[in-house]
C-alpha positions in Angstrom: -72.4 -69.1 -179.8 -73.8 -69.6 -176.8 -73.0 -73.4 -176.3 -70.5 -73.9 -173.7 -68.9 -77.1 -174.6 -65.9 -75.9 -176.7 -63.4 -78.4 -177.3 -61.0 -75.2 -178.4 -60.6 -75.4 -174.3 -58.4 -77.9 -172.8 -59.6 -78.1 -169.3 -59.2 -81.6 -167.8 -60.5 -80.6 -164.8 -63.4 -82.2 -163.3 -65.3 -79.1 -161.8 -65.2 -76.8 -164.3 -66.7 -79.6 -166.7 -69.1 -79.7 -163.9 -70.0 -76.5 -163.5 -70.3 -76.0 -167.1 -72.5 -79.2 -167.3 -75.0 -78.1 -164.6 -74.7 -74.3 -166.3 -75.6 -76.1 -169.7 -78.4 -78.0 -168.2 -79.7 -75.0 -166.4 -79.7 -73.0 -169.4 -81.3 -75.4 -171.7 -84.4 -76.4 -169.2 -87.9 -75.5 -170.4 -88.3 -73.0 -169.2 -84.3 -71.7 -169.0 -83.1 -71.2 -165.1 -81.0 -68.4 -165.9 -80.5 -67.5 -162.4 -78.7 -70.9 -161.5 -76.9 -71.3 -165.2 -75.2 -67.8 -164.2 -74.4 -69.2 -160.3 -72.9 -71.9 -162.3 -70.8 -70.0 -164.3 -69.9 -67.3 -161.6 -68.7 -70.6 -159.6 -65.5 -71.1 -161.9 -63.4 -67.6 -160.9 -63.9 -69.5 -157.8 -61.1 -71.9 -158.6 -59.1 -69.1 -160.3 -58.5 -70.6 -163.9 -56.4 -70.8 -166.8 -56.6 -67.1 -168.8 -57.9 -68.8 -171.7 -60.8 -69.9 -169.2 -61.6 -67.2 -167.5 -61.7 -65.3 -170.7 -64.2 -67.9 -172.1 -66.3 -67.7 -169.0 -66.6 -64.2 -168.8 -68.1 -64.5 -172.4 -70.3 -67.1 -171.6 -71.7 -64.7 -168.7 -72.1 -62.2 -171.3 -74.0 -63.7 -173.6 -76.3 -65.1 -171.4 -76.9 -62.1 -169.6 -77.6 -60.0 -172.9 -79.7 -62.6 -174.5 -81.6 -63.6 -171.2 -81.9 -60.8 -169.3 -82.8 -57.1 -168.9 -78.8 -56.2 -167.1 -77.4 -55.3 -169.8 -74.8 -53.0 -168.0 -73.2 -56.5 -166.3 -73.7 -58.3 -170.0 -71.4 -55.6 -171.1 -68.7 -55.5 -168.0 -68.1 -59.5 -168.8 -68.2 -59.0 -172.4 -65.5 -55.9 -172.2 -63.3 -58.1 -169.2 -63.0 -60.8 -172.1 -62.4 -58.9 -175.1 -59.2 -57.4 -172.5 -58.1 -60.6 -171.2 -57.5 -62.5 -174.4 -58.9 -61.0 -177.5 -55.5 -61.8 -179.5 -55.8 -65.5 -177.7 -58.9 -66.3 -178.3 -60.5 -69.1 -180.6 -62.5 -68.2 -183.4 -65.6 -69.5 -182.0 -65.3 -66.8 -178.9 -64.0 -64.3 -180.9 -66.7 -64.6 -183.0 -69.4 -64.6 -180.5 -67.4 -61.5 -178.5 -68.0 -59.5 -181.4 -71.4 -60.7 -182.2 -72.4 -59.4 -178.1 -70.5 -56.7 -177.5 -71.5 -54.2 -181.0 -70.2 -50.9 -179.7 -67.2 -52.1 -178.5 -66.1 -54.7 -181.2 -66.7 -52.1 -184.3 -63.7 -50.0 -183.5 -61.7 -53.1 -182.9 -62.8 -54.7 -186.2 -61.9 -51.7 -188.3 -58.6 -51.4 -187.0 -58.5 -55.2 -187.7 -59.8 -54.5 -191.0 -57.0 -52.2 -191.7 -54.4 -54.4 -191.0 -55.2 -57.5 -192.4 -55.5 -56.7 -196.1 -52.3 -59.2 -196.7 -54.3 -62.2 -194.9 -57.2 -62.7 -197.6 -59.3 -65.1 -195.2 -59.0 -63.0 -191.9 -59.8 -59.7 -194.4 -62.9 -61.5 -195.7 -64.1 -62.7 -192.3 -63.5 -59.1 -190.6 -65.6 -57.5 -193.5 -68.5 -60.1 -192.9 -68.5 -59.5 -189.4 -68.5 -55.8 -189.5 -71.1 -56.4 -192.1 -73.4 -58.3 -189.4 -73.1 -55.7 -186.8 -73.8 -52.9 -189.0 -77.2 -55.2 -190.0 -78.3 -56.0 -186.3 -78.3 -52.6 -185.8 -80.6 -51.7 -188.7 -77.9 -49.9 -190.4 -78.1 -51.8 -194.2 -76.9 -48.9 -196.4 -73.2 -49.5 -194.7 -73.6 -53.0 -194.3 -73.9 -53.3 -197.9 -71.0 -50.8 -198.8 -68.9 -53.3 -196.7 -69.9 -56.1 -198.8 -69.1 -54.3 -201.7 -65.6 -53.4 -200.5 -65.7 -57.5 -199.6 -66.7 -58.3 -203.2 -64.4 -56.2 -204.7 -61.8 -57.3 -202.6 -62.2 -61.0 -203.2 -62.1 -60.5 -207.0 -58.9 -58.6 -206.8 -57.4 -61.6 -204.9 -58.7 -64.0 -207.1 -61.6 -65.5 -205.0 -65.0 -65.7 -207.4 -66.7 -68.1 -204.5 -66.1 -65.5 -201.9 -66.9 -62.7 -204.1 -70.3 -64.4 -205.1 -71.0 -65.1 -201.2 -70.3 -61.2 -200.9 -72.7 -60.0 -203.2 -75.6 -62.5 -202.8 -75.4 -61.3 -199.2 -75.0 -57.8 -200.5 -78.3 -58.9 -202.6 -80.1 -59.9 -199.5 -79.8 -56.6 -197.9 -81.1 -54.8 -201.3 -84.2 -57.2 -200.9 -84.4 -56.5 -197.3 -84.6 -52.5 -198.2 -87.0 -53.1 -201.3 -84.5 -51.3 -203.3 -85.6 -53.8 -206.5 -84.1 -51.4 -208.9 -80.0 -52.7 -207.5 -81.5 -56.1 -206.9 -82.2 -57.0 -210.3 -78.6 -56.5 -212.2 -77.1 -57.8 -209.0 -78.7 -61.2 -209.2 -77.8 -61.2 -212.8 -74.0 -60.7 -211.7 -74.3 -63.1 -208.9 -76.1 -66.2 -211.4 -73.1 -65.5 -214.0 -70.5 -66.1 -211.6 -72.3 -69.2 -209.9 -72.6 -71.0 -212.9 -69.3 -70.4 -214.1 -67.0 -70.9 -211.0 -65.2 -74.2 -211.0 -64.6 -75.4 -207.4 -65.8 -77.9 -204.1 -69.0 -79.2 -205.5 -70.7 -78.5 -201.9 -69.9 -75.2 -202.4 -70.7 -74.7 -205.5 -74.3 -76.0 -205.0 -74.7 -74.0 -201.3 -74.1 -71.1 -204.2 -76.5 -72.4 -206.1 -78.6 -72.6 -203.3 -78.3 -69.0 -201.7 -79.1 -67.8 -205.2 -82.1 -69.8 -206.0 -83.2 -68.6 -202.1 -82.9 -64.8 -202.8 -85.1 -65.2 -206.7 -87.9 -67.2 -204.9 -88.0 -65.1 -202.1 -87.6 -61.8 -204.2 -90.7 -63.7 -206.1 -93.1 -64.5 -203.0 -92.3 -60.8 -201.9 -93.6 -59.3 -204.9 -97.0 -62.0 -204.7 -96.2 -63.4 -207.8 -96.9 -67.3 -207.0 -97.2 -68.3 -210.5 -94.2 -67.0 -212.0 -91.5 -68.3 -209.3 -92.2 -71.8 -209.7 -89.8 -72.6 -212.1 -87.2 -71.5 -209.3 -88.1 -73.3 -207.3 -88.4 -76.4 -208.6 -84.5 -75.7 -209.8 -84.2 -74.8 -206.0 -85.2 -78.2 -204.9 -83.7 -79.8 -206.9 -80.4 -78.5 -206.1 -81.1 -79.4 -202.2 -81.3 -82.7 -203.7 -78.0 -82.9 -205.1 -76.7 -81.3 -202.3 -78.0 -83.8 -199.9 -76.2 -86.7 -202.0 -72.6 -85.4 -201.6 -70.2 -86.3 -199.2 -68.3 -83.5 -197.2 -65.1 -82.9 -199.4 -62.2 -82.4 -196.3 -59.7 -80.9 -199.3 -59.0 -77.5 -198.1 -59.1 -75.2 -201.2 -55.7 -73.6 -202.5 -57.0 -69.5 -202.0 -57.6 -69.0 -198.4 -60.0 -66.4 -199.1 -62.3 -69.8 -200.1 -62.5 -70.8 -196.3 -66.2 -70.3 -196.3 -69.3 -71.7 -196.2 -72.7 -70.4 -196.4 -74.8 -72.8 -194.1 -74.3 -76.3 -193.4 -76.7 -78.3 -195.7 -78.7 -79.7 -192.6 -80.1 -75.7 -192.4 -80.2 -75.1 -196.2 -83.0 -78.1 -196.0 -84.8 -76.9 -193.4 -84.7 -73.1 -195.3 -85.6 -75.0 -198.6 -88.8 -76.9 -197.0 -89.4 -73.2 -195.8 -89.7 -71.4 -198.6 -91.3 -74.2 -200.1 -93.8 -73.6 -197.1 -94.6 -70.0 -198.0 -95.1 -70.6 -201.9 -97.5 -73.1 -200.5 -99.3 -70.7 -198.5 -99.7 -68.1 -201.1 -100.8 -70.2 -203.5 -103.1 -71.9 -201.3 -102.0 -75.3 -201.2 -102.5 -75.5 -197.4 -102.7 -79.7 -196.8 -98.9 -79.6 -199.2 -97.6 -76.4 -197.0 -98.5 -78.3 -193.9 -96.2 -81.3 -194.8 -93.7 -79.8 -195.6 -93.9 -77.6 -192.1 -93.6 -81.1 -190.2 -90.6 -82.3 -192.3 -89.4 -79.0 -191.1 -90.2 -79.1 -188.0 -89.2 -82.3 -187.1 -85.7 -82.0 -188.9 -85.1 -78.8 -186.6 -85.9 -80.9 -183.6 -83.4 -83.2 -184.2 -80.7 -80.4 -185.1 -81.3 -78.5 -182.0 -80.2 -81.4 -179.6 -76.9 -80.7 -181.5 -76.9 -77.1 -182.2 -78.1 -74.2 -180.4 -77.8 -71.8 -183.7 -79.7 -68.7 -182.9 -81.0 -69.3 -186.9 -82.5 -72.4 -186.1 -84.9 -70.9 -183.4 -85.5 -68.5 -186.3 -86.4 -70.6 -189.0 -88.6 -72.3 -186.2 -90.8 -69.2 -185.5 -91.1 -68.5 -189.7 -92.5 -71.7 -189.9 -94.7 -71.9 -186.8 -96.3 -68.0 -188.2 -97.2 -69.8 -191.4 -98.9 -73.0 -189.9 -101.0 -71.0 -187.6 -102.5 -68.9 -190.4 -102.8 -72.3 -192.5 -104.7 -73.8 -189.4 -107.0 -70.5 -188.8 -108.2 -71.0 -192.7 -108.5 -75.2 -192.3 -110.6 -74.5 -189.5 -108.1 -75.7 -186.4 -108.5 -72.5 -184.6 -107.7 -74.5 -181.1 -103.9 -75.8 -182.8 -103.3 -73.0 -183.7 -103.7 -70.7 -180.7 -101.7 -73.4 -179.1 -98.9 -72.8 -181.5 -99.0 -69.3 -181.0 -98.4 -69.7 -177.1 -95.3 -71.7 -178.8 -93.9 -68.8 -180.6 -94.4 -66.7 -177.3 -92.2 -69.3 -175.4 -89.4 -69.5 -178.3 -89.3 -65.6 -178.2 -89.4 -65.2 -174.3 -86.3 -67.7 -174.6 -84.7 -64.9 -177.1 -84.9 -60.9 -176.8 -83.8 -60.1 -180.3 -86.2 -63.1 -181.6 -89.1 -61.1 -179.9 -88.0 -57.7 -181.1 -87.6 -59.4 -184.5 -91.3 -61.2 -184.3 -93.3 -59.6 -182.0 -94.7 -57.5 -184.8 -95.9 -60.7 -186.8 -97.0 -62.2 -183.3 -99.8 -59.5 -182.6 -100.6 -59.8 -186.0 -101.4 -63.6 -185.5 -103.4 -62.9 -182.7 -105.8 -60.4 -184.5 -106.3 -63.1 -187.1 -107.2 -65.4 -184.3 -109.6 -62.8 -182.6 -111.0 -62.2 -186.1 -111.8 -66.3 -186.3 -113.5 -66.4 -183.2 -115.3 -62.9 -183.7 -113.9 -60.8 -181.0 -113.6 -57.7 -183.3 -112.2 -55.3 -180.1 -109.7 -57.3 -179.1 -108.3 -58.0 -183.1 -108.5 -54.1 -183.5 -106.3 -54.0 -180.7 -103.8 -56.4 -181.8 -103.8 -55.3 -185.2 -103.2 -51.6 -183.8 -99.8 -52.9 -181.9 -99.0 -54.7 -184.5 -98.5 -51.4 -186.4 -97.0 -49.7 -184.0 -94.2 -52.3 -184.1 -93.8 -52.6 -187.5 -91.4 -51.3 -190.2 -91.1 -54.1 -192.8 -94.0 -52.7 -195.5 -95.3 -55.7 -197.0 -96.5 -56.8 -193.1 -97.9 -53.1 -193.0 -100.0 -53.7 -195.7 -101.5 -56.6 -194.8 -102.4 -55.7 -191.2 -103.7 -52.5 -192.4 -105.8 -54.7 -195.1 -107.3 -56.9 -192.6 -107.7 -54.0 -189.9 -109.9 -52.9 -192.8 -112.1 -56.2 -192.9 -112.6 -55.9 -189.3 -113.7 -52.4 -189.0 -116.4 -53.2 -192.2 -117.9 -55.8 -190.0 -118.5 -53.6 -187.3 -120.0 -51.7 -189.9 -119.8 -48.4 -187.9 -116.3 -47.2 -187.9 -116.6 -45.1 -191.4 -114.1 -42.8 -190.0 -111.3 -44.9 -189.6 -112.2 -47.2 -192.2 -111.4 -44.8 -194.9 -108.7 -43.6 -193.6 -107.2 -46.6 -193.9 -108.5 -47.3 -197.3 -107.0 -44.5 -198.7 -103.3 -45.7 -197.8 -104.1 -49.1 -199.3 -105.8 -47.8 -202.9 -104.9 -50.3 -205.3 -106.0 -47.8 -208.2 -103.9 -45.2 -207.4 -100.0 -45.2 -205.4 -100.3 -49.1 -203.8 -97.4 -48.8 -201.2 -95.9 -51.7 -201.7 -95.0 -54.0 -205.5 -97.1 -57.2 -204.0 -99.1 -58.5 -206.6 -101.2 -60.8 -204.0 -101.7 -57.5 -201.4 -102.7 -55.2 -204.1 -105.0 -57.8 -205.5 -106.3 -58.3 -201.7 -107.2 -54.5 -201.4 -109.3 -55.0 -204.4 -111.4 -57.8 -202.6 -111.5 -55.5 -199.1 -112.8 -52.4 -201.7 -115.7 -55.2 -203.3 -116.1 -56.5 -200.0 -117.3 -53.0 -198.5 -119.2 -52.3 -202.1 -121.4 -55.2 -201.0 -122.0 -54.7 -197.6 -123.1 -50.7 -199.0 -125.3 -52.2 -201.5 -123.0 -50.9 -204.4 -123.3 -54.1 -206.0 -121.8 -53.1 -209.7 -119.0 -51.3 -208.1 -118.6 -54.3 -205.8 -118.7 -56.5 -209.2 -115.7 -54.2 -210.7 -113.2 -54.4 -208.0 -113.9 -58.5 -207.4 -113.1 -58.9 -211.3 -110.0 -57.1 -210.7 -109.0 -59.4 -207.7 -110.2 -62.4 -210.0 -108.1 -61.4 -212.9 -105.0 -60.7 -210.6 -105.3 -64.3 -208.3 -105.7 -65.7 -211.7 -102.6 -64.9 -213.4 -100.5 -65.9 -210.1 -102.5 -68.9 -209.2 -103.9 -67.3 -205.8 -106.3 -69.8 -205.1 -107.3 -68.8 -201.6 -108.2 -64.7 -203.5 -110.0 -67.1 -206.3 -112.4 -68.6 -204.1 -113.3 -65.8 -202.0 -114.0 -63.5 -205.1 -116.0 -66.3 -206.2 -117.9 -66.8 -203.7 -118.7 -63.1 -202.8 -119.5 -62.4 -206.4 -121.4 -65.6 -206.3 -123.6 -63.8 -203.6 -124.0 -60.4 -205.2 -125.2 -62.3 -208.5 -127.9 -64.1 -205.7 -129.3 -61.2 -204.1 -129.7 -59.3 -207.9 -131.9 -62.6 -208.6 -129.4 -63.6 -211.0 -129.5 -67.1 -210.0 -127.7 -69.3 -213.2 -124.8 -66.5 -212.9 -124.9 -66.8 -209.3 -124.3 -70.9 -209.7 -121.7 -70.5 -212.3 -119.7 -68.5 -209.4 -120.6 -70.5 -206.2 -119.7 -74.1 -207.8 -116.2 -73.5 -208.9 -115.6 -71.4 -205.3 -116.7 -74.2 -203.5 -114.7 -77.0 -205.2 -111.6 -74.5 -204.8 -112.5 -74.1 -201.5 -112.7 -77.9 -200.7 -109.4 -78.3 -202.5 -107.3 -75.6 -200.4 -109.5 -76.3 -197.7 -110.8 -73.5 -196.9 -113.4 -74.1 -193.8 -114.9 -70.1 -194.2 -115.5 -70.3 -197.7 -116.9 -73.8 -197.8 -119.0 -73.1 -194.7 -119.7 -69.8 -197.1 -120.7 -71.2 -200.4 -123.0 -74.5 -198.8 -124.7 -71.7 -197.2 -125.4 -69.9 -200.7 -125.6 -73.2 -202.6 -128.8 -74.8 -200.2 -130.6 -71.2 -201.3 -129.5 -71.5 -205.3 -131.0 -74.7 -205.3 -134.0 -74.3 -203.5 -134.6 -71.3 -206.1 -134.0 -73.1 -208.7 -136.3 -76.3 -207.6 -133.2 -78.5 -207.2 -134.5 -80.5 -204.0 -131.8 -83.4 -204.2 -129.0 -80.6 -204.5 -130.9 -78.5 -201.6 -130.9 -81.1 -199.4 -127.3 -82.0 -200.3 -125.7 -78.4 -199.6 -128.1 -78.0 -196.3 -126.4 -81.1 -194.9 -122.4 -79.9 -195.8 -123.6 -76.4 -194.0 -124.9 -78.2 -191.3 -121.8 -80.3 -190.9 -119.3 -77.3 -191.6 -121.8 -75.4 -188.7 -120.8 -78.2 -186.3 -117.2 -78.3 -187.2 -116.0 -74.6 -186.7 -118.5 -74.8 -183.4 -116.7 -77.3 -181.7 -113.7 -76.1 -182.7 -114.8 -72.4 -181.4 -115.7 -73.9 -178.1 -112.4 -75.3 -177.9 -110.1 -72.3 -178.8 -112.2 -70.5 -176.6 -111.7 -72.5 -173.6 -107.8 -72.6 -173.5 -105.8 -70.8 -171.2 -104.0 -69.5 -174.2 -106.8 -67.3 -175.3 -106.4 -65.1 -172.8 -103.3 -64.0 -175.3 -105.9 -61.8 -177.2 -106.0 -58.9 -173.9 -102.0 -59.2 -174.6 -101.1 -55.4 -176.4 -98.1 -54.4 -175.0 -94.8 -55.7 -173.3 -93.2 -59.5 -173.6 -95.3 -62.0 -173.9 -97.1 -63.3 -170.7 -95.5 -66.2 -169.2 -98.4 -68.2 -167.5 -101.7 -68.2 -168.6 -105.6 -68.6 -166.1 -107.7 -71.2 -167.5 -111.0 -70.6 -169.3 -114.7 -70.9 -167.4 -115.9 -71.7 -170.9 -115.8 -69.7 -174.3 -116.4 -66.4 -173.9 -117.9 -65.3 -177.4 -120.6 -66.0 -179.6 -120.1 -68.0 -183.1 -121.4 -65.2 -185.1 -122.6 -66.1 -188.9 -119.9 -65.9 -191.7 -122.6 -64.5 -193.9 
């Protein structure tokens, strides 16, 4: 919305293309010059234009005001002059961004709208959406989805089966976005039934298809069950296949209440390589959720030279959160604090991106202190990440690796089962994640072993192993292995011990895994040496040694960028500028 070439407006005129050149330019620089991008646009009451301009100009103000800085008071004065000036005149592009801007303002007006416009099936549809979205940015979901009910309904009783699908698979994202599982599950039914059978615009039938497909994989990944949603998804790529192989059909259809369209197919891609990316990650397939991160990636380049869709930056920060925790487990520490700056920039660029992320940002960072053992500053960022947080699936598993950091410390009993206690996978697990409840298990055999509770430790790592298992939770696999492998060692049961440590380390080579391989070499050149295997010894001693050297030089270098002066960062935007390193500033402490 916030693109100012609009070819709705007929202005011939050469400065106020200029002005909205240089404000366009301005606005788009790395980083944005908000200050001259609003001069810019301030510039054209100067020439006293057209209505239909002025109105437009003011909006542009507006929005750039609200989504770049802190005056929200003047945001709202342009927003409220062109809502007066033209609202019945305006385009739909400015309508809709007016009402997208200006919430408290625009809900009255759409109701009334609303009201009226029961006769004009498109314009009823598109109100009800709208109202729908503001209700949503506001947190409100309960009547968000009672309008998309009323839309559904509505559609139906005008004939419309497309719209009334796009209703209530939107309906059915809001359900999932609320955990209420219980309304999700008929609804989906409902939603598949009509997909399949509506007869229409082919694009449109497979963007339905698409939308669908999105909501069961995702409704799958949120429950942690990896295994189980890959027949979706394979139906899910599939359908972005066929999608990508037909032409845009310009017949209009005959019920107006049709005139939608999900997403253009350009972004159902990228979301399709996305969710692709986060089954990859669960399942720890790390070197295939990489790829398809840099198809993604590079495919949202190219679309935001064209398209400054607030989604797009979106879909950009998802991906960039899941690379950086695949680069923290390959080993790539230094990338990945690097990307992390990146996030910071995209959401400094965006306030409700940063409200929206910042939770998942600080969580980032306390993964990235965990990797290069500064155990204070992760507690820290783990400890705003909570304050920040509301969504309880990210709760869990900050609270989950809080945990692991305070049983390294190894003197923070206290706290540690305090926080133990609201993550009990034996008794009330908050959330219905099969890959966080089968974490806790690990945390509760991690701490068994560090307390020398070794058949307790045994019992909770089986559980974990029999959980990862059945979901194919390879990265939970090799870590159980491997620790179990080790509990098995130090009870002097060496064959058991090997029977553990072999199949973790080629799982671990195969995700990669740097921690676990660096783990299980370490445990491997001791089996064999108890076990008079010299060769083998020799062989494992070497692979430490190299893994040693690898995650060293790759400390040094994380530790030496500007950027990791991101880990004292607790509260507040993110910090613009960063002072560069002396050197690293913490010790490469054993993984053992």
């Amino acid at each position: 919305h916030s693109v100012f070439f609009d070819t709705a407006i007929k202005a011939p005129e050469s400065w106020y293309l200029a002005l909205l050149g240089f404000a366009e330019h301005f606005r788009t620089s790395s980083p944005p010059k908000i200050r001259l991008c609003v001069h810019c646009l301030q510039a054209v009451f100067q020439f006293k234009p057209p209505q239909r301009v002025e109105a437009r100009t003011h909006l542009q103000l507006g929005s750039v005001l609200y989504h770049h800085t802190k005056n929200s008071e003047l945001a709202r004065s342009h927003l409220e002059k062109a809502v007066r000036e033209s609202l019945g005149k305006l385009d739909d592009g400015t309508r809709d961004a007016l009402v997208e801007n200006l919430v408290d303002s625009a809900k009255p007006l759409l109701r009334k709208a609303i009201q009226i416009s029961q006769q004009t099936p498109y314009w009823h549809c598109r109100l009800l959406f709208q109202l729908a979205q503001l209700h949503t940015l506001e947190k409100d979901l309960v009547s968000a989805c009672d309008l998309l009910g009323v839309g559904a309904e509505y559609a139906r009783v005008v004939g419309s089966e497309y719209t009334r699908a796009l209703f209530l698979l939107s309906k059915g994202m809001l359900l999932l976005m609320e955990r209420k599982l219980g309304e999700v599950h008929p609804l989906l039914t409902l939603c598949g039934t009509i997909v399949e059978n509506w007869q229409g615009n082919p694009i449109q039938k497979e963007s339905l298809r698409v939308f669908f497909l999105v909501l069961q994989v995702t409704h799958y990944l949120d429950a942690g069950q990896v295994k189980s949603v890959k027949p979706c998804l394979k139906q899910l790529q599939q359908c972005i296949q066929t999608i990508s192989t037909l032409h845009d059909d310009e017949i209009l259809p005959s019920n107006p209440a049709d005139l939608f369209h999900w997403l253009p197919k350009e972004h159902m891609c990228v979301l399709v390589y996305l969710v692709t990316v986060m089954h990859s990650m669960q399942a720890g397939y790390l070197e295939k959720a990489q790829k398809y991160t840099d198809k993604a990636l590079m495919q949202l380049e190219k679309l935001k030279m064209l398209d400054s869709s607030p989604i797009l930056s979106t879909f950009q920060v998802i991906l960039l959160e899941h690379i950086i925790m695949c680069r923290l487990v390959t080993g790539h520490k230094a990338t990945a604090l690097q990307e992390i700056s990146q996030v910071c920039q995209l959401c400094q660029q965006s306030p409700r991106l940063f409200t929206n992320h910042a939770a998942q940002l600080h969580t980032l960072l306390g993964l990235y202190c965990i990797s290069v053992n500064c155990m204070d500053n992760a507690e820290a960022q783990f400890t705003a990440a909570l304050r920040l947080t509301t969504h309880q699936e990210l709760w869990a598993f900050i609270v989950t690796n809080l945990a692991s950091v305070y049983i390294r410390e190894g003197n923070r009993h206290q706290e540690l089962y305090s926080l133990l206690e609201r993550i009990n996978p034996d008794h009330n697990f908050p959330v219905s994640s099969h890959c966080l409840r089968a974490a806790a298990f690990y945390i509760r055999g991690l701490l068994s072993f560090f307390q020398g509770r070794y058949n307790e430790a045994k019992r909770f790592l089986r559980e974990t192993l029999k959980m990862s298992n059945a979901e194919d939770l390879n990265r939970l696999t090799a870590c159980s292995l491997v620790l179990l492998g080790h509990i098995f060692y130090v009870l002097g049961n060496h064959r058991e011990s090997n029977n553990m440590v072999v199949p973790a380390m080629q799982l671990a080579s195969k995700i990669p895994d740097m921690s676990v391989q660096l783990w299980s070499s370490a445990l491997l050149k001791d089996l064999n040496k108890a076990l008079g295997n010299t060769i083998d010894a020799h062989e494992a001693a070497q692979m430490h040694q190299n893994f040693s050297q690898q995650l060293l030089q790759d400390h040094i270098a994380a530790c030496s960028l500007p950027e990791h002066n991101l880990i004292s960062w607790t509260d507040g935007p993110p910090p613009g500028q960063f002072q560069a390193q002396n050197g690293p500033t913490t010790s490469l402490a054993s993984l053992l």
